[in-house]
C-alpha positions as CSV (number, residue, x, y, z in Angstrom):
1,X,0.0,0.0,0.0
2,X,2.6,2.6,1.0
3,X,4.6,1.8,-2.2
4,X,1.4,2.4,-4.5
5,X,1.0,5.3,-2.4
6,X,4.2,6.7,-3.0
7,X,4.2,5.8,-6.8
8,X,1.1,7.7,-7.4
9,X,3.2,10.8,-6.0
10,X,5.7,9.9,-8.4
11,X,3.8,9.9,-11.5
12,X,2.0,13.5,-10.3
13,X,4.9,14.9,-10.1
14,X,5.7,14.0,-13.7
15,X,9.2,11.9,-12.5
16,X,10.3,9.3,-13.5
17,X,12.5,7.1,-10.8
18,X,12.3,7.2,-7.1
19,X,16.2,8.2,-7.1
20,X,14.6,11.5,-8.3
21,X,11.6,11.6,-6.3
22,X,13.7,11.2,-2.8
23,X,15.9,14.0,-4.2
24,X,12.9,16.4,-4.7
25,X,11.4,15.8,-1.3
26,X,14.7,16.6,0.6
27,X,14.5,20.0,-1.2
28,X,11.0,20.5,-1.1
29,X,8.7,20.7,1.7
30,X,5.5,21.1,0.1
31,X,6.0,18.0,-1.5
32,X,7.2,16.2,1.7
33,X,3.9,17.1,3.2
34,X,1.5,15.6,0.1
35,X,3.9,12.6,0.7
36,X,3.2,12.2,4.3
37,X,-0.9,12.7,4.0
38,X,-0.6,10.5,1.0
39,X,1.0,7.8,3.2
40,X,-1.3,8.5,6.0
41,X,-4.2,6.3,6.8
42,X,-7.7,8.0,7.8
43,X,-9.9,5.0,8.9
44,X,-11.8,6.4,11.6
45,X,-16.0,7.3,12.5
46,X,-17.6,8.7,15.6
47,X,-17.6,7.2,18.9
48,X,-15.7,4.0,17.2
49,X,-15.2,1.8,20.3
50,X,-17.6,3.4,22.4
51,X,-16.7,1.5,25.6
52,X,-13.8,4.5,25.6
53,X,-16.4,7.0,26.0
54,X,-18.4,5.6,28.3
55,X,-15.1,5.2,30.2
56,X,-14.2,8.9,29.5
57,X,-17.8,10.1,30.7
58,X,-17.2,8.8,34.1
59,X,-13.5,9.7,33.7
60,X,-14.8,13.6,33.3
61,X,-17.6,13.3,36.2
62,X,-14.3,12.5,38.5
63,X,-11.6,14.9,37.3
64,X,-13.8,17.6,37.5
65,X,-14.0,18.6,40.8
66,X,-10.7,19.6,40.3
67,X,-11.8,22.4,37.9
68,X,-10.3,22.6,33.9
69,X,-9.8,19.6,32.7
70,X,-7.7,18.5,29.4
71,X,-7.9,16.4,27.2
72,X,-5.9,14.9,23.7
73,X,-6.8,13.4,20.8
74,X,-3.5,12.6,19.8
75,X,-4.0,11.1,16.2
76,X,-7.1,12.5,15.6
77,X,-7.9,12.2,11.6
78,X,-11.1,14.4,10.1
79,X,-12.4,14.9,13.2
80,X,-14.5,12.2,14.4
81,X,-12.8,11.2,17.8
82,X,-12.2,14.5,19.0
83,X,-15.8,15.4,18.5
84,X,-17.0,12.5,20.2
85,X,-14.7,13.5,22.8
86,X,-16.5,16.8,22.7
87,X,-20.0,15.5,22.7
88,X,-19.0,12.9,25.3
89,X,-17.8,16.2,27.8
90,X,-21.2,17.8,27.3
91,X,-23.5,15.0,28.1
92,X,-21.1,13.8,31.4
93,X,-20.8,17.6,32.2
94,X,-23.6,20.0,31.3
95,X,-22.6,23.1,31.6
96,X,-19.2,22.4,33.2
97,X,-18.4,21.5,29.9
98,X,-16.9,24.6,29.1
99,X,-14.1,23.8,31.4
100,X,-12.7,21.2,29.2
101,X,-10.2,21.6,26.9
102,X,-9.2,19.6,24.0
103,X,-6.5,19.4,22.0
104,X,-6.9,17.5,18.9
105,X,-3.8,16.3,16.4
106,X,-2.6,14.7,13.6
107,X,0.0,14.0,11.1
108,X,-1.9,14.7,8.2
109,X,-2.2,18.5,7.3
110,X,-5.5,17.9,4.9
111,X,-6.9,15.9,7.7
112,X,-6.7,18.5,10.2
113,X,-7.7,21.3,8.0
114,X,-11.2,18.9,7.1
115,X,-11.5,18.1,11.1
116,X,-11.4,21.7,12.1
117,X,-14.1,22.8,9.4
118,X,-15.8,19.7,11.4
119,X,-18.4,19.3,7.9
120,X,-19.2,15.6,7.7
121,X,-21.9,14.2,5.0
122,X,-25.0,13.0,6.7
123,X,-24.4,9.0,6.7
124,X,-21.0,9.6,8.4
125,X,-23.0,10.9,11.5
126,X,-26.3,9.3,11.0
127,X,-25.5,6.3,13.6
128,X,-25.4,9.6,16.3
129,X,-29.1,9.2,16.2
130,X,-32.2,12.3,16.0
131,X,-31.5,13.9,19.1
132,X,-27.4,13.9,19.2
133,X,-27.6,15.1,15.6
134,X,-30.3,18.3,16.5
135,X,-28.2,18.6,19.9
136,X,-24.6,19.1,18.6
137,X,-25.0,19.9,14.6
138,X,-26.3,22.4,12.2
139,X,-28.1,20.7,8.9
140,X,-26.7,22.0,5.7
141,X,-29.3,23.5,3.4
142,X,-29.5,24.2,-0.4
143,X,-25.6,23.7,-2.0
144,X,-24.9,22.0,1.6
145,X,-27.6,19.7,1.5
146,X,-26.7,16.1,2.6
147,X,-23.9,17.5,5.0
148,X,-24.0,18.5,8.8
149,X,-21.5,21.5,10.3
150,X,-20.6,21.1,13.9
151,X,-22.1,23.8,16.1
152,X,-20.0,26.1,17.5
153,X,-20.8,25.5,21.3
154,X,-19.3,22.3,20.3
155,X,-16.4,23.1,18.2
156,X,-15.2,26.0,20.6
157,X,-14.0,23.1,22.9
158,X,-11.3,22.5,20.2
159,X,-8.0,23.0,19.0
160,X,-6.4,21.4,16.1
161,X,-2.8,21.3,15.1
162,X,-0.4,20.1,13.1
163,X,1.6,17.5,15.0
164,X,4.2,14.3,14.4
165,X,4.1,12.1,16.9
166,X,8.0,11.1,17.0
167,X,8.9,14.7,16.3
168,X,11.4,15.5,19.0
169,X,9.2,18.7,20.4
170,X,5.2,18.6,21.7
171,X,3.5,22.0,21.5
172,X,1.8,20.0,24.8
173,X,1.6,20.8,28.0
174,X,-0.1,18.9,30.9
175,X,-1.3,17.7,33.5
176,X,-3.6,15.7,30.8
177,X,-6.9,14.3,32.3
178,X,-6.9,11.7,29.3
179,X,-5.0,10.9,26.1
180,X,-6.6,9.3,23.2
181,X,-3.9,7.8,20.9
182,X,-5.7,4.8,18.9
183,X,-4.7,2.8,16.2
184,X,-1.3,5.2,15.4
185,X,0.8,2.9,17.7
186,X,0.6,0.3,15.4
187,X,2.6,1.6,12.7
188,X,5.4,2.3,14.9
189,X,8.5,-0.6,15.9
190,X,8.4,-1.2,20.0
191,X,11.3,1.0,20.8
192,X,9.2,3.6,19.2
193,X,6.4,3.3,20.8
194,X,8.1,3.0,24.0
195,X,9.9,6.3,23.6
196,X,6.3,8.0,22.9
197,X,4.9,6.1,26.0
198,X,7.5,7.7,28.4
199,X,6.4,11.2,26.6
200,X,2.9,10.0,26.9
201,X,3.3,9.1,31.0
202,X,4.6,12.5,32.5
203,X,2.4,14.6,30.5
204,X,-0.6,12.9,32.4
205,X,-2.3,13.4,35.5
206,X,-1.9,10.3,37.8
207,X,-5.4,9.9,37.5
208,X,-5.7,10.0,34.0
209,X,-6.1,7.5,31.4
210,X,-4.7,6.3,28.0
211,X,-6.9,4.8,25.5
212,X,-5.6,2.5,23.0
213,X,-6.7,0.9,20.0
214,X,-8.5,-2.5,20.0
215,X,-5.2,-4.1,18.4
216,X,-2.6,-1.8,20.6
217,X,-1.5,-3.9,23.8
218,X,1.6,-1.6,25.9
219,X,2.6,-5.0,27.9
220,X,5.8,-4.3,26.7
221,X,6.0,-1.2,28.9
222,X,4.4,-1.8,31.9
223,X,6.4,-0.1,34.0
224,X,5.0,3.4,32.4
225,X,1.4,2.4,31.9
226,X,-0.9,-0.3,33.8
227,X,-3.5,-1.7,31.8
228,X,-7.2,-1.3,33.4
229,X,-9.0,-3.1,30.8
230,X,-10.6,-2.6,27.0
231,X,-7.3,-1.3,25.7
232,X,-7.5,1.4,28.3
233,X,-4.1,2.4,30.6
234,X,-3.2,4.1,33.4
235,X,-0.2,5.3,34.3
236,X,2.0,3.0,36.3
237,X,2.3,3.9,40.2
238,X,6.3,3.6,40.7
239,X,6.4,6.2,37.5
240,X,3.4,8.5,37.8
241,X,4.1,12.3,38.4
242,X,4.2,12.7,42.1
C-alpha cells in the first residue's frame, strides 16, 4: 500500500524514478507534506469503540471537581474522535463542559484542515441518532444539502494542530486528564512506541487515562502504563508524576 502510495506521488509529479523523487522531497517541503498525508491512513468514524467513552464520561464526572480539565486526541484524523470527545464532555458535564479543553492532532495536514471545518456528509453521522444530531450539529441546506456542520458551542471546545508524533518537540503541555492515541501505535517498531509512551506518561495526571486501539497492547512497557482493561491504561504507580 505505502509503495502504491508513493508511486502515485511519483507519477504527479511527472518523474520518473524514485532516485529522483527522494531527491525532490529533501529540497522541497511542500511535497514532503502531500507525501506524508498520501501515506497517512484515515480510517476512523464517531464514537468508534464506544466503551472509551463511556469510560471517558465517568473519567470527566471524577476529574472535575478539580476544575479545567484536558484532554488529547493525539491522532485525531477528520475529526470524528475528538468530536466525540466533545460531545462525550457535554453529556457527562452540562454546563461544566466549558471547562474542558481539548486538543486535537494529527500528522496529516488535509486531515486536520477537514476536522477543524468539522463538515461531515449525513451518513457519516447518522449512527449519532435524532436527538445527538439536532443537539450538537447544524443541517446543511441548499448547496450543503446532505452535509452536517458542527455547532459552534461544540467546536469552541477544540483546537487542532499540526503535530508528528515522533517529532522530538510537543506544543503540549499537561497535566492531561486523558490521552486518546488509537490505532497510530501500530505503525510504529516497539522502541518507538516505547519512547512516545514515556512522553505520553509525565504529561498525564496520575489519575488519567490512555486509551488505545483494540489491536494496541503496551505490555511491553508496563512499567510506564498499567492496563485497566478494553485497551484502556493508566499510568503506572512507581512512575506517575508525584
Amino acid at each position: 500500500m505505502g509503495y502504491r502510495r508513493g508511486a502515485r506521488r511519483l507519477r504527479a509529479t511527472g518523474l520518473t524514478s524514485f532516485t529522483e523523487y527522494l531527491a525532490l522531497i529533501e529540497r522541497d517541503a511542500a511535497e514532503f507534506e502531500e507525501l506524508v498525508n498520501a501515506l497517512t491512513t484515515n480510517l476512523t468514524a464517531f464514537f468508534r469503540e464506544a466503551h472509551h467513552f463511556a469510560t471517558l464520561g465517568s473519567l470527566l464526572q471524577q476529574q472535575i471537581v478539580r476544575g479545567s480539565i484536558t484532554l488529547w486526541s493525539a491522532a485525531c484524523s477528520t475529526g470524528e474522535e475528538a468530536y466525540s470527545m466533545a460531545i462525550t464532555a457535554v453529556e457527562a458535564l452540562g454546563d461544566q463542559a466549558t471547562q474542558v479543553s481539548i486538543l486535537a492532532s494529527d500528522l496529516d495536514t488535509r486531515a486536520i484542515r477537514a476536522a477543524e471545518l468539522g463538515v461531515y456528509a449525513i451518513d457519516r453521522v447518522s449512527a449519532l441518532g435524532d436527538d445527538r444530531l439536532k443537539r450538537f450539529f447544524l443541517k446543511g441546506t441548499g448547496s450543503k444539502a446532505g452535509f452536517v456542520r458542527v455547532r459552534p458551542e461544540l467546536r469552541q471546545l477544540l483546537r487542532f494542530r499540526p503535530m508528528n508524533l515522533i517529532a522530538p518537540d510537543w506544543p503540549v503541555r499537561g497535566p492531561l486528564d486523558a490521552i486518546f492515541c488509537r490505532n497510530a501505535m501500530i505503525y510504529f517498531d516497539k522502541p518507538t512506541q516505547r519512547r512516545i509512551l514515556e512522553r505520553f506518561q509525565p504529561l498525564l495526571h496520575p489519575q488519567g487515562l490512555l486509551f488505545a486501539g483494540h489491536s494496541e497492547s503496551f505490555g511491553h512497557c508496563a512499567d510506564l502504563f498499567q492496563s485497566r482493561g478494553n485497551t484502556v491504561y493508566a499510568p503506572a504507580r512507581t512512575g506517575a508524576r508525584e
